[in-house]
OpenMM code with the backbone's topology and positions (N, CA, C; nanometers):
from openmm import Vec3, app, unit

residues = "UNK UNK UNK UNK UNK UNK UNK UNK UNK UNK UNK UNK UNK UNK UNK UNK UNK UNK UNK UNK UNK UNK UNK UNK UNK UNK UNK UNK UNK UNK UNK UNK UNK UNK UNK UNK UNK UNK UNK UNK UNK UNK UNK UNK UNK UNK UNK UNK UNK UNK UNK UNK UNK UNK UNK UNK UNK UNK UNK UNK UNK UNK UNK UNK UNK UNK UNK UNK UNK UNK UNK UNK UNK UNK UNK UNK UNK UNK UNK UNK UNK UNK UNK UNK UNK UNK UNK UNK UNK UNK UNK UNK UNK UNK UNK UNK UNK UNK UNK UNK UNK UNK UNK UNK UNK UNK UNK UNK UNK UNK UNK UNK UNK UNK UNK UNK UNK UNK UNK UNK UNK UNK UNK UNK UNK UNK UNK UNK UNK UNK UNK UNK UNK UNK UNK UNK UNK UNK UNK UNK UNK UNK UNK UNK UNK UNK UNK UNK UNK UNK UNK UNK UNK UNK UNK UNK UNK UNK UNK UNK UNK UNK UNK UNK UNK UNK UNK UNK UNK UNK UNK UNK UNK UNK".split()
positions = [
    Vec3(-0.4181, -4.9663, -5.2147),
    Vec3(-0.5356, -4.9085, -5.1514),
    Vec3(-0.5076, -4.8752, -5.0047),
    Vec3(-0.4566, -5.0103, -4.9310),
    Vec3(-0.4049, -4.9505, -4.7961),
    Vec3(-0.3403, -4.8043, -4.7804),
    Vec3(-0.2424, -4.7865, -4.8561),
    Vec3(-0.1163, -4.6883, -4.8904),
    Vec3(-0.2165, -4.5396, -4.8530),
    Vec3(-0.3584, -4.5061, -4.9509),
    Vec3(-0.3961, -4.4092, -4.9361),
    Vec3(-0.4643, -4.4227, -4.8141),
    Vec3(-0.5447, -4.5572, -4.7508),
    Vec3(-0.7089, -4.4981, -4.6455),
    Vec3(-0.5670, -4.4252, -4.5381),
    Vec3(-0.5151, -4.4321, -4.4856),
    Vec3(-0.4669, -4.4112, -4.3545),
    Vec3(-0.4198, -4.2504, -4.3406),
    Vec3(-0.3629, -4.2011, -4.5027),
    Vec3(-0.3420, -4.0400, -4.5577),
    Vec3(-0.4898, -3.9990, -4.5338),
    Vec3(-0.6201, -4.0537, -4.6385),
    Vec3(-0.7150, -3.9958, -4.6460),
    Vec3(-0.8359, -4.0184, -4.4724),
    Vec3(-0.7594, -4.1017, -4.4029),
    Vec3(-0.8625, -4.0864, -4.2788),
    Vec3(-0.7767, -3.9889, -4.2178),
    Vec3(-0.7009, -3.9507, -4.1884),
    Vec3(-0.5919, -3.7962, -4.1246),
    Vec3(-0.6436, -3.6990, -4.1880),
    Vec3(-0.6443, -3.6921, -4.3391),
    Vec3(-0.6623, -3.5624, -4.3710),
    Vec3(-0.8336, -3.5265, -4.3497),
    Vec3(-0.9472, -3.6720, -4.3821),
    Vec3(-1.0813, -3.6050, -4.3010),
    Vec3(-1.0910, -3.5804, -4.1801),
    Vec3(-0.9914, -3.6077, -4.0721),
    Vec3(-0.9970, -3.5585, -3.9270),
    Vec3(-0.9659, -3.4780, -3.9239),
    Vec3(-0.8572, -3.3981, -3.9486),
    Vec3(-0.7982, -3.2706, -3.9607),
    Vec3(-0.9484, -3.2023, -4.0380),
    Vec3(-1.0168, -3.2060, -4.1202),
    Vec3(-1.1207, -3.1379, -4.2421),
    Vec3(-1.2178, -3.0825, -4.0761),
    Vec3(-1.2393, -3.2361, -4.0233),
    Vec3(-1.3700, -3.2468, -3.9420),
    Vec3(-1.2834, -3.1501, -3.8516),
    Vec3(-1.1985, -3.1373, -3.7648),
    Vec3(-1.1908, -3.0573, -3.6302),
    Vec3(-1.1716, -2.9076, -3.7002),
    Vec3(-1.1174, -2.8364, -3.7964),
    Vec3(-1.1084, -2.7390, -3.8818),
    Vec3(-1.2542, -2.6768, -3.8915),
    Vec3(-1.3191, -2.7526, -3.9264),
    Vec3(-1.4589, -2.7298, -3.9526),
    Vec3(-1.5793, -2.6891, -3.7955),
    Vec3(-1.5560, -2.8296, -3.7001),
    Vec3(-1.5823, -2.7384, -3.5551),
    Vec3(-1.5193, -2.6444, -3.5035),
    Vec3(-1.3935, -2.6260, -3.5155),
    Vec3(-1.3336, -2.4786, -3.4650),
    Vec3(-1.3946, -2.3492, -3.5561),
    Vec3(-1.4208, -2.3924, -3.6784),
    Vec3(-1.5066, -2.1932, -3.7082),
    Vec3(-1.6137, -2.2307, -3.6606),
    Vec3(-1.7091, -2.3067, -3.5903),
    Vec3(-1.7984, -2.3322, -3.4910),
    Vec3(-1.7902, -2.2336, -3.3633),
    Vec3(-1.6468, -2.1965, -3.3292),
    Vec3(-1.6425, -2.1659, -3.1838),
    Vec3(-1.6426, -2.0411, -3.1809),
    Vec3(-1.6738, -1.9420, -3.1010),
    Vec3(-1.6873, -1.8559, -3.0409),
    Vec3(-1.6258, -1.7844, -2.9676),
    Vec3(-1.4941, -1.7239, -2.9500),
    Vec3(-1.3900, -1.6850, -2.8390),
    Vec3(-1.4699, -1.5698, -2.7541),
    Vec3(-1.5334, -1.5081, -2.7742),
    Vec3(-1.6320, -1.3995, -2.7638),
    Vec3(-1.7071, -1.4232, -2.6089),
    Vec3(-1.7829, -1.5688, -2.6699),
    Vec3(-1.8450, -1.6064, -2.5374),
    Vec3(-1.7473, -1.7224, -2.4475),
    Vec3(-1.6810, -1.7522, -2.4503),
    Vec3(-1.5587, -1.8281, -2.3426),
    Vec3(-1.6200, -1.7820, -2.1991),
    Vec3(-1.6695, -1.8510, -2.1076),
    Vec3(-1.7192, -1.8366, -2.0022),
    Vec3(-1.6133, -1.7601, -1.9233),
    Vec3(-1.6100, -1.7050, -1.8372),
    Vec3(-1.5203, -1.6725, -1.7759),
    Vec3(-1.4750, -1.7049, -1.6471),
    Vec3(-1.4049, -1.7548, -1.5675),
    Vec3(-1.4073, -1.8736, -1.4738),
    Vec3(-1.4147, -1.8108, -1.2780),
    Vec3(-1.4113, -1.6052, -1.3390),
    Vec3(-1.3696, -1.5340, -1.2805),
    Vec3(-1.5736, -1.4866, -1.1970),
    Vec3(-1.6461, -1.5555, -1.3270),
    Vec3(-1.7810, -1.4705, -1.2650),
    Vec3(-1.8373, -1.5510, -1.1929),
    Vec3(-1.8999, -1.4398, -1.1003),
    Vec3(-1.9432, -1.5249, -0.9797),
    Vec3(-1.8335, -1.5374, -0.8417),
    Vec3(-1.7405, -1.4342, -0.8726),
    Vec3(-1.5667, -1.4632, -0.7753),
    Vec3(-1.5698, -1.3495, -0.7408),
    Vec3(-1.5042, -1.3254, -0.6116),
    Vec3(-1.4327, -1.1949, -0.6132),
    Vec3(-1.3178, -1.1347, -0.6951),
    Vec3(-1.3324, -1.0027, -0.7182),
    Vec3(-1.2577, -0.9968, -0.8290),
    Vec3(-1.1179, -0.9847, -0.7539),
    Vec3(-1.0027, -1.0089, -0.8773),
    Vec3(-0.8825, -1.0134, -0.7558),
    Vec3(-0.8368, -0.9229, -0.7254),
    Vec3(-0.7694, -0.8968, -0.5736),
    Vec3(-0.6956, -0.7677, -0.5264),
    Vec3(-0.6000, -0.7216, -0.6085),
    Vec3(-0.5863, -0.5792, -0.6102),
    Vec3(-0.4644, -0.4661, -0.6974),
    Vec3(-0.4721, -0.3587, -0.6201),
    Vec3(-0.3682, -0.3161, -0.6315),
    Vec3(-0.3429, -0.1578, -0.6018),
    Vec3(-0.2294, -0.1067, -0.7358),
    Vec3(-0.3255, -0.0343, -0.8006),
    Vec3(-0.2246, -0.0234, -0.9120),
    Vec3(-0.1386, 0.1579, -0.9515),
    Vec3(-0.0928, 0.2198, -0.9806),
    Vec3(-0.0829, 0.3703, -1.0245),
    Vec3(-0.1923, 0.4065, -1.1076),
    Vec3(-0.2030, 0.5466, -1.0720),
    Vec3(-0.3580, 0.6255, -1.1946),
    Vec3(-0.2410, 0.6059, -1.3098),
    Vec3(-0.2842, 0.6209, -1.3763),
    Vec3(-0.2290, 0.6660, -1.5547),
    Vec3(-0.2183, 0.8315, -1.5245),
    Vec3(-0.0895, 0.8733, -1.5348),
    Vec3(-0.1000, 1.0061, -1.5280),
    Vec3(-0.0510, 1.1220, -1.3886),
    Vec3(-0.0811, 0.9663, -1.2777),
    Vec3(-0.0806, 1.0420, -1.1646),
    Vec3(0.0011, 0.9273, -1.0467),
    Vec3(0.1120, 0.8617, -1.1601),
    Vec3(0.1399, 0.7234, -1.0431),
    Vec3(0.1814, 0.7507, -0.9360),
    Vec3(0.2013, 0.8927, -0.8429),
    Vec3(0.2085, 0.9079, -0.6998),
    Vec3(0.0844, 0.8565, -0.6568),
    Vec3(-0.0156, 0.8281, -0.7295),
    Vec3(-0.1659, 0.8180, -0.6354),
    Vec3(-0.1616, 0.6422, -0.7115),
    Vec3(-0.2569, 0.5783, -0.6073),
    Vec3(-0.2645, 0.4480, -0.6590),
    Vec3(-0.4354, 0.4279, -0.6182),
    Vec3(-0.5027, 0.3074, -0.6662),
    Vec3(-0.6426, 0.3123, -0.6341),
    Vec3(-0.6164, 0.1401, -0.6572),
    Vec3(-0.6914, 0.0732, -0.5570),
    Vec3(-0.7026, -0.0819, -0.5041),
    Vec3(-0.8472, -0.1264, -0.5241),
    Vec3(-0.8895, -0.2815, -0.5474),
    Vec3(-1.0221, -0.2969, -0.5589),
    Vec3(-1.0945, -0.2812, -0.4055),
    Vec3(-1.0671, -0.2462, -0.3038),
    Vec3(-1.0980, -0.2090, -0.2268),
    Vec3(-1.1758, -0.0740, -0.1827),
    Vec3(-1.0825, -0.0007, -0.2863),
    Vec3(-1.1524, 0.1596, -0.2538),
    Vec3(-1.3033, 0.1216, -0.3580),
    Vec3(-1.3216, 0.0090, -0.4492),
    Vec3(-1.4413, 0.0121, -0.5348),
    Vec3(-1.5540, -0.0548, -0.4782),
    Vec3(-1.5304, -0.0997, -0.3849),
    Vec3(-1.6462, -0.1321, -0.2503),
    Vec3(-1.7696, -0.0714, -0.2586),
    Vec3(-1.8463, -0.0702, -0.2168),
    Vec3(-2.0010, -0.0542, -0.1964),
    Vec3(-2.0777, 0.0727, -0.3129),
    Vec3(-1.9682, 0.0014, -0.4613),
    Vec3(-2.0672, 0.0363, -0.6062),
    Vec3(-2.0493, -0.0330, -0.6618),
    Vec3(-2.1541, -0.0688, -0.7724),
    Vec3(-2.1241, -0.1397, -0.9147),
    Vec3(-2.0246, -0.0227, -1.0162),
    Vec3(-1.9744, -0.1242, -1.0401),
    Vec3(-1.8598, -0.0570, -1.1611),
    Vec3(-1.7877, -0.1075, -1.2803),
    Vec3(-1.7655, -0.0720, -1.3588),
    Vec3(-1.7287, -0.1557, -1.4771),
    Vec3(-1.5449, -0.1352, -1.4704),
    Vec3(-1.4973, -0.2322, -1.5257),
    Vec3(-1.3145, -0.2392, -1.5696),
    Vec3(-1.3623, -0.2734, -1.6825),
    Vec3(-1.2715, -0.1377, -1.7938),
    Vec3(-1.2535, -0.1829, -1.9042),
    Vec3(-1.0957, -0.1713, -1.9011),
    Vec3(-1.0428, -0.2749, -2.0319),
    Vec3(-0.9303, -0.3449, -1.9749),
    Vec3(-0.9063, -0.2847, -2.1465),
    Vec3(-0.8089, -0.1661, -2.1622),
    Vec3(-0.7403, -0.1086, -2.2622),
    Vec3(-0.5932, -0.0895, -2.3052),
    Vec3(-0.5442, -0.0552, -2.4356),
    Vec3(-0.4087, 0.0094, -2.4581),
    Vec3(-0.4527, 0.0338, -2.6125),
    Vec3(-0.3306, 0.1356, -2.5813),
    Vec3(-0.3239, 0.2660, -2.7216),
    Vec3(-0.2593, 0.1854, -2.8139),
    Vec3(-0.2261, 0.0376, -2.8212),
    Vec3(-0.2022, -0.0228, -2.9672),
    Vec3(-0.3035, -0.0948, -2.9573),
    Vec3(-0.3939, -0.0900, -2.9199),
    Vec3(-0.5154, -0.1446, -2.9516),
    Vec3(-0.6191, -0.1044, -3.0445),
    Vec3(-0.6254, -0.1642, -3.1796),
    Vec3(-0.7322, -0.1624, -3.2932),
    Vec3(-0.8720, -0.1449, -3.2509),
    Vec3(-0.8680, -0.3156, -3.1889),
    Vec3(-1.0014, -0.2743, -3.0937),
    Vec3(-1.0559, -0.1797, -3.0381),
    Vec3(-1.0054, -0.1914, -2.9361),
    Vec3(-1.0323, -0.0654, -2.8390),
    Vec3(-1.0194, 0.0591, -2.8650),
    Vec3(-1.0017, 0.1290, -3.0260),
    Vec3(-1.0449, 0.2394, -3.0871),
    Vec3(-1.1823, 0.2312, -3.1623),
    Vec3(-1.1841, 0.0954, -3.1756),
    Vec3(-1.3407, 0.0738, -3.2407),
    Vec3(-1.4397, 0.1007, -3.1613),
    Vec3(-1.3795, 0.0605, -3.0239),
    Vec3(-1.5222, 0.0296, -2.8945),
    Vec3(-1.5368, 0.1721, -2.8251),
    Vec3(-1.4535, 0.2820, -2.8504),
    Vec3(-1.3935, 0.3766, -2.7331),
    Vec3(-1.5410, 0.4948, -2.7562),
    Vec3(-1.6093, 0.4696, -2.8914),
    Vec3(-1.7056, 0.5746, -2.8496),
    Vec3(-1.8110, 0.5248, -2.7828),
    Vec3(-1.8016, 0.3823, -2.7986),
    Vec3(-1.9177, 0.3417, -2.7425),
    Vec3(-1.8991, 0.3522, -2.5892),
    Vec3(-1.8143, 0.3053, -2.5311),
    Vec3(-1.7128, 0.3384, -2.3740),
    Vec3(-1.7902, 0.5027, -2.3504),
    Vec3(-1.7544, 0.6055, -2.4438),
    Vec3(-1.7406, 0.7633, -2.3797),
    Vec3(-1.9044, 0.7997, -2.3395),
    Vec3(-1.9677, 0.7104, -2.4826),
    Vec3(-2.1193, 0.7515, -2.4441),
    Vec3(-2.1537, 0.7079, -2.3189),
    Vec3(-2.1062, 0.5574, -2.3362),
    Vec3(-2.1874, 0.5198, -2.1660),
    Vec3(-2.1382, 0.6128, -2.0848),
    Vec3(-2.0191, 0.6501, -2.0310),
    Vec3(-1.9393, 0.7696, -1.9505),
    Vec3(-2.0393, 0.8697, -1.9727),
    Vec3(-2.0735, 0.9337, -2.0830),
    Vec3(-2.1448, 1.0386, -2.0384),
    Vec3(-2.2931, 1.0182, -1.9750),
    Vec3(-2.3740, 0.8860, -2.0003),
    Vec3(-2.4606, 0.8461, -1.9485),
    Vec3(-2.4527, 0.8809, -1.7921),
    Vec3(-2.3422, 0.8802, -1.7470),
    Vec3(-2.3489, 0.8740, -1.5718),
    Vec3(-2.3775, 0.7532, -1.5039),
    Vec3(-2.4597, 0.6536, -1.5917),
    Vec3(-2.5200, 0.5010, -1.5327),
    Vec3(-2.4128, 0.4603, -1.4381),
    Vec3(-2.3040, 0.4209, -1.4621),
    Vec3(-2.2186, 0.3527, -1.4072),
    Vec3(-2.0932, 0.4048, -1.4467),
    Vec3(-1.9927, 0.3991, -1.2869),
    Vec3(-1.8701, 0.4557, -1.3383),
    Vec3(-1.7721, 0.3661, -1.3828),
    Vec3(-1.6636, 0.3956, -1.4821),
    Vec3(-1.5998, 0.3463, -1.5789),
    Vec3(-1.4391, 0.3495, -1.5315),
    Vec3(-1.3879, 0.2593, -1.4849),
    Vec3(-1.2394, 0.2780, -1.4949),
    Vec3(-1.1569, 0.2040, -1.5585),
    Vec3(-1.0785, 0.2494, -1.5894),
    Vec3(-0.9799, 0.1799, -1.7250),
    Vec3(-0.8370, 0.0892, -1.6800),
    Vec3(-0.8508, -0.0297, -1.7322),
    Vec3(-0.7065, -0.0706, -1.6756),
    Vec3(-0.6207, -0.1198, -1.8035),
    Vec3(-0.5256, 0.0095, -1.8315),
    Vec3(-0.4462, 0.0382, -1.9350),
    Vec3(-0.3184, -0.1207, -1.9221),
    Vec3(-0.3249, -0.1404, -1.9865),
    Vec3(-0.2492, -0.2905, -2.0493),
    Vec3(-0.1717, -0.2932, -2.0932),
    Vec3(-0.0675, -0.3219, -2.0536),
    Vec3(0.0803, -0.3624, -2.1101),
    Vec3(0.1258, -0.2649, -2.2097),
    Vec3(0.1151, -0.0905, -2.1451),
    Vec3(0.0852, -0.0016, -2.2814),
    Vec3(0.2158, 0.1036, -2.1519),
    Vec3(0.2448, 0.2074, -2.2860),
    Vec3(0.3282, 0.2863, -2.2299),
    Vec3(0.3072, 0.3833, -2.2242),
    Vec3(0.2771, 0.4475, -2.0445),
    Vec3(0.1937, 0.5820, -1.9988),
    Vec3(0.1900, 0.6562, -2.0893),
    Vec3(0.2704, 0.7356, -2.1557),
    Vec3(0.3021, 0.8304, -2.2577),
    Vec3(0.2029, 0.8058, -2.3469),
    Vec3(0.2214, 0.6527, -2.4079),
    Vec3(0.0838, 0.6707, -2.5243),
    Vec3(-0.0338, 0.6647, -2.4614),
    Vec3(-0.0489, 0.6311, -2.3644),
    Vec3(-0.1701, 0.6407, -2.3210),
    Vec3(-0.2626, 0.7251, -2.3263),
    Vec3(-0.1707, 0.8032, -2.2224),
    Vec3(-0.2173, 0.9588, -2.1819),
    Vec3(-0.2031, 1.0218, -2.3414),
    Vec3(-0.1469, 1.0088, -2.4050),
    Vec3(-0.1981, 1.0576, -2.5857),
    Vec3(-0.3315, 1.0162, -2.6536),
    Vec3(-0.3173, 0.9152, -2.6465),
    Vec3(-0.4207, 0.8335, -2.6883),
    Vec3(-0.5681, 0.8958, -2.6347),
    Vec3(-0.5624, 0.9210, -2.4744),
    Vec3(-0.6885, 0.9736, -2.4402),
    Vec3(-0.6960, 1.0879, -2.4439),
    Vec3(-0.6332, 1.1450, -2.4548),
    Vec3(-0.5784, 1.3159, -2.4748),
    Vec3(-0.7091, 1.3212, -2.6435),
    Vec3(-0.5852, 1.2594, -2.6915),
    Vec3(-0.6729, 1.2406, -2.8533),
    Vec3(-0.8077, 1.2392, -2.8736),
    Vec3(-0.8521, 1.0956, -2.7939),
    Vec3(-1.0021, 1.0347, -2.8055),
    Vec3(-1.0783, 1.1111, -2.7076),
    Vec3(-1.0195, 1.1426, -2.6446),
    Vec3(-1.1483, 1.1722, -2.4957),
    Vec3(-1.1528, 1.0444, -2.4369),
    Vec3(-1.1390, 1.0805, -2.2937),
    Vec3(-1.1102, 1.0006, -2.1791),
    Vec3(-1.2382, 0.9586, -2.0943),
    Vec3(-1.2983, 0.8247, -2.0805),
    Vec3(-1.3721, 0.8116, -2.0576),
    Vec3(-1.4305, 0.7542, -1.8932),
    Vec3(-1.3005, 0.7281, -1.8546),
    Vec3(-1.2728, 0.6783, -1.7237),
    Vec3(-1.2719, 0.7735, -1.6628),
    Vec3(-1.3087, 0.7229, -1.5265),
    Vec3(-1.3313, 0.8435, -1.4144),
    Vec3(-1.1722, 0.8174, -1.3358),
    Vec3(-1.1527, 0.6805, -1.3664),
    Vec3(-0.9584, 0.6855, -1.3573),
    Vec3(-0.9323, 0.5432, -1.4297),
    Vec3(-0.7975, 0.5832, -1.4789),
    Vec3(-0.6908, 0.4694, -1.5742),
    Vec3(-0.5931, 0.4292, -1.4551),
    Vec3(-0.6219, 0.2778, -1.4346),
    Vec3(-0.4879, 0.1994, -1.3923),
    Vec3(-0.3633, 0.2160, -1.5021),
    Vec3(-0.2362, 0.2286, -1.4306),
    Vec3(-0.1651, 0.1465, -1.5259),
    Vec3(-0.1068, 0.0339, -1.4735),
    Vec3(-0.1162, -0.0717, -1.5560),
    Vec3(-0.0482, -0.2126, -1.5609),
    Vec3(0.0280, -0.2531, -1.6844),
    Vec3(0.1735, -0.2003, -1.6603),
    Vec3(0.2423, -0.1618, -1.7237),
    Vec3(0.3207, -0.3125, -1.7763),
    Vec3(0.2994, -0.4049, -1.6698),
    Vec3(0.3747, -0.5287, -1.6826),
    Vec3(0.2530, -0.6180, -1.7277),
    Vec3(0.1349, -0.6098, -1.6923),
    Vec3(-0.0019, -0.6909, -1.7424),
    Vec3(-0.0032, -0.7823, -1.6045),
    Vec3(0.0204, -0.7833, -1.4777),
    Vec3(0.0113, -0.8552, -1.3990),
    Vec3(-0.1184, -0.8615, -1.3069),
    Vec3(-0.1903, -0.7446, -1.3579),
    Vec3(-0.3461, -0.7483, -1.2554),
    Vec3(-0.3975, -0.8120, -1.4134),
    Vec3(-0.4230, -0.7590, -1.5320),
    Vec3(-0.4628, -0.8204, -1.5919),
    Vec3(-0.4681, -1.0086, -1.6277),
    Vec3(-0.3667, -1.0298, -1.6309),
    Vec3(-0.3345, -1.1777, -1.6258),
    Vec3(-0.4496, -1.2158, -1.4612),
    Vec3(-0.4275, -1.1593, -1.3620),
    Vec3(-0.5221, -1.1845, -1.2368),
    Vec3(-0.6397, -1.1959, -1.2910),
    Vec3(-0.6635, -1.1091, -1.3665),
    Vec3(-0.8407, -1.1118, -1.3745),
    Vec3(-0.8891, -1.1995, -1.5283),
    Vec3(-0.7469, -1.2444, -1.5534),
    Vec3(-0.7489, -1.3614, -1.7002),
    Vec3(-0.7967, -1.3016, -1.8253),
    Vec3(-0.7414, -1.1648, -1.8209),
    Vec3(-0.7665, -1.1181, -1.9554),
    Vec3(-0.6516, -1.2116, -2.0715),
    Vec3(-0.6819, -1.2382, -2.1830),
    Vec3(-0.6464, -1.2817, -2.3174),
    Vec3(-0.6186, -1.2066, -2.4130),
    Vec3(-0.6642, -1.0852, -2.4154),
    Vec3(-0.6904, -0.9986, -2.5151),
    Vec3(-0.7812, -0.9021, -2.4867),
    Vec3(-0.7181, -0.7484, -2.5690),
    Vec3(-0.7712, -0.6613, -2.5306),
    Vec3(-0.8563, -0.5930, -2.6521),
    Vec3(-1.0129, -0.5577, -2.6167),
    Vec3(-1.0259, -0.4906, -2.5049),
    Vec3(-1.1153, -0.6474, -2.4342),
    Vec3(-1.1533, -0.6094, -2.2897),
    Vec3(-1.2252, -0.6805, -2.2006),
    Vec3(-1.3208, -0.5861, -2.1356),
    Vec3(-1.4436, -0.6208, -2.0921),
    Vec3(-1.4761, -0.5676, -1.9774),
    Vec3(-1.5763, -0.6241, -1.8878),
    Vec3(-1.5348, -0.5841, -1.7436),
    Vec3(-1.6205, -0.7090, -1.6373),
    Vec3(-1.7009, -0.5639, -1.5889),
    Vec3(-1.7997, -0.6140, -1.5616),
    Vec3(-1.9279, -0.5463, -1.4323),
    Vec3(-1.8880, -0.6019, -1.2889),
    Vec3(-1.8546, -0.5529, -1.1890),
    Vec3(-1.8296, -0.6179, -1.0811),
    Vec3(-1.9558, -0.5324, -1.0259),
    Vec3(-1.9566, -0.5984, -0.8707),
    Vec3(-2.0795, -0.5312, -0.7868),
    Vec3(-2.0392, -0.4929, -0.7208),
    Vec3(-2.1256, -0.4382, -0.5838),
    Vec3(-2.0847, -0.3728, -0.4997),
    Vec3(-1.9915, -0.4706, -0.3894),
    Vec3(-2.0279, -0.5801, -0.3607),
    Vec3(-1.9447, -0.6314, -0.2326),
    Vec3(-1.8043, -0.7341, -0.3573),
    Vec3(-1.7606, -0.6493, -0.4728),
    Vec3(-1.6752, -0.6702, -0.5244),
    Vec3(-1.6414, -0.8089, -0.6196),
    Vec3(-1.7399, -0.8694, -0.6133),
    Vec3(-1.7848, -0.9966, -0.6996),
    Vec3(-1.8597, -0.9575, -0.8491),
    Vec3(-1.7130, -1.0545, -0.9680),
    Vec3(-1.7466, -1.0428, -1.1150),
    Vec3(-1.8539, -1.0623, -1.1654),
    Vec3(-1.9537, -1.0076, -1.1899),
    Vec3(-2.0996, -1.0621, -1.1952),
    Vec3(-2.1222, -1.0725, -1.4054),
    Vec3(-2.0023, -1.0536, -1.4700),
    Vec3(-1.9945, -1.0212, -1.6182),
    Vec3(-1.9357, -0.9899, -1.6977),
    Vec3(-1.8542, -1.0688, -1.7744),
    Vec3(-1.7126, -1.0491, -1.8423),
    Vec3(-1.7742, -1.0032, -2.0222),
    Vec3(-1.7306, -0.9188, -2.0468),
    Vec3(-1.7481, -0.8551, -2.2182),
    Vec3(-1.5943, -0.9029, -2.2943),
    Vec3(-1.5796, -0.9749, -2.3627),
    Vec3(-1.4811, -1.0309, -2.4377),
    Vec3(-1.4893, -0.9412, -2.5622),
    Vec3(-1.3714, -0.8998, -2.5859),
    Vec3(-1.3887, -0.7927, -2.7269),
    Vec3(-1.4677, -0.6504, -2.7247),
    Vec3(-1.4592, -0.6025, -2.7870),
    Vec3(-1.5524, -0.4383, -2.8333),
    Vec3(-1.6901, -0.4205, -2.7572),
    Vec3(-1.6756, -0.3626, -2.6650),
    Vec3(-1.8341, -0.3132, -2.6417),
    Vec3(-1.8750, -0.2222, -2.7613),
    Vec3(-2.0116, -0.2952, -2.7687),
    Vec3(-2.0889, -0.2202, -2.8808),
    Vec3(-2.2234, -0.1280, -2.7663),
    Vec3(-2.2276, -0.0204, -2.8917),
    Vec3(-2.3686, 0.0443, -2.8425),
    Vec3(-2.4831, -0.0741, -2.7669),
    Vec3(-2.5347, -0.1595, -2.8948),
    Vec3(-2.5758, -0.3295, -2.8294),
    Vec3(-2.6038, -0.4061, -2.7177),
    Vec3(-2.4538, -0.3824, -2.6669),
    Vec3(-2.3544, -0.5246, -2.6043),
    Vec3(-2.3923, -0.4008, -2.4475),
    Vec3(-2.4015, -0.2863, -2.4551),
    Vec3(-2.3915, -0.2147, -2.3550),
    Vec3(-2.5747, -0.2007, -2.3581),
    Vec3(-2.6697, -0.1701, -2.3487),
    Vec3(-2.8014, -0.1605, -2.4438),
    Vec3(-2.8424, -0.2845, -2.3986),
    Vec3(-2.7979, -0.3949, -2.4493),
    Vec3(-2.8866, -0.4894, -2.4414),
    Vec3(-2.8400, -0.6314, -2.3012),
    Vec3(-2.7320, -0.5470, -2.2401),
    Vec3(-2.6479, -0.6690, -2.1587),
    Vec3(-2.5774, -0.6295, -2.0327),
    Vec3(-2.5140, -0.5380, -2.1152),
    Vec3(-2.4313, -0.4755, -1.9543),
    Vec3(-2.5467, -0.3558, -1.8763),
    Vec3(-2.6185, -0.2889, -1.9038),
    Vec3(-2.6520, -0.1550, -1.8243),
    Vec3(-2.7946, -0.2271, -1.7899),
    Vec3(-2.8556, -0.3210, -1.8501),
    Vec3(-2.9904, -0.4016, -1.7659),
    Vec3(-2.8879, -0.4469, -1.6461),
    Vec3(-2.7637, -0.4939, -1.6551),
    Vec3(-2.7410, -0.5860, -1.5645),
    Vec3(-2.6750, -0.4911, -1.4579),
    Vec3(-2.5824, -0.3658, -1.4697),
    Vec3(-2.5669, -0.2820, -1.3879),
    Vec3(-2.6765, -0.1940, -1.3021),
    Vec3(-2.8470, -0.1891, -1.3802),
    Vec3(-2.8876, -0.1532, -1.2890),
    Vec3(-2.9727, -0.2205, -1.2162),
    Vec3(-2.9528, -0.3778, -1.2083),
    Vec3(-3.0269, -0.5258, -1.1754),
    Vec3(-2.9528, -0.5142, -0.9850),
    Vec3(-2.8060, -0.4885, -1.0401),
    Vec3(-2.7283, -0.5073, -0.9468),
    Vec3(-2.7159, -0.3580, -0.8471),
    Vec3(-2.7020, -0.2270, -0.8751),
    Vec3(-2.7454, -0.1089, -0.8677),
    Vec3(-2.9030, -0.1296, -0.7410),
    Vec3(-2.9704, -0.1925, -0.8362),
    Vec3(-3.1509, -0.1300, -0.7605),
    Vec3(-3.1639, -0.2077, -0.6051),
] * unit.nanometer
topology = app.Topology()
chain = topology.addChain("A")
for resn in residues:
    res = topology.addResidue(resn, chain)
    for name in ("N", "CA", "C"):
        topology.addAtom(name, app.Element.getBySymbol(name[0]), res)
């Protein structure tokens, strides 16, 4: 009898923590970044790396980083929802292309329609890792005096933009 309790109390612990992890949520993971300034970059446009753009020049607007690349599944799921808001005008949209290679990029949006008013590239993922992306896609709302006020983990949905980000861009906006 000994022989089995000590197998069968391991294998119900393992059952029990198995069981709280499809509990969890990666989606909502707080983000440790909101409420911070977001961190400094000066990165190349996608397209145009003689020109570079820094969180500095994004000073006195609200603006969204969505955090993309052209092997991204995701981020073909989320990209119409991205173009509509773009055409909305609400808030401007810039893209910080991820560990992706200019070429596909610039295909990729060529393809889809480009929704950014400009694409970083971060070709090595080193502003990304700054701003603690995990996985792509991401996207933060920063404000005007440059503080993360809202991290989107995964696919913006029609929804997720609707019911979360554009109350809160024009909270911060008015």
């Amino acid at each position: 009898m000994k022989r089995t309790t000590l197998p069968l109390l391991v294998f119900g612990l393992l059952v029990a923590l198995m069981a709280a992890g499809l509990k969890l949520r990666p989606a909502e993971v707080p983000s440790p970044l909101v409420g911070k300034i977001a961190p400094a970059f000066s990165l190349p446009l996608l397209g145009a790396p003689e020109r570079s753009l820094s969180a500095n020049d994004m000073l006195g607007k609200v603006w969204l980083l969505n955090v993309w690349a052209s092997w991204c599944v995701a981020c073909r799921l989320e990209h119409p929802a991205v173009l509509d808001a773009s055409k909305s005008g609400a808030v401007p949209i810039y893209g910080l292309n991820y560990k992706d290679k200019p070429a596909d990029a610039l295909r990729w949006l060529d393809r889809l329609g480009n929704p950014y008013v400009a694409s970083l590239s971060d070709v090595e993922g080193l502003v990304g890792i700054d701003f603690g992306v995990y996985g792509v896609p991401e996207t933060f709302v920063i404000d005007k005096q440059g503080v993360i006020r809202h991290k989107v983990i995964g696919p913006l949905t029609a929804e997720t933009l609707r019911d979360t980000v554009m109350p809160l861009v024009r909270k911060l906006d008015g």
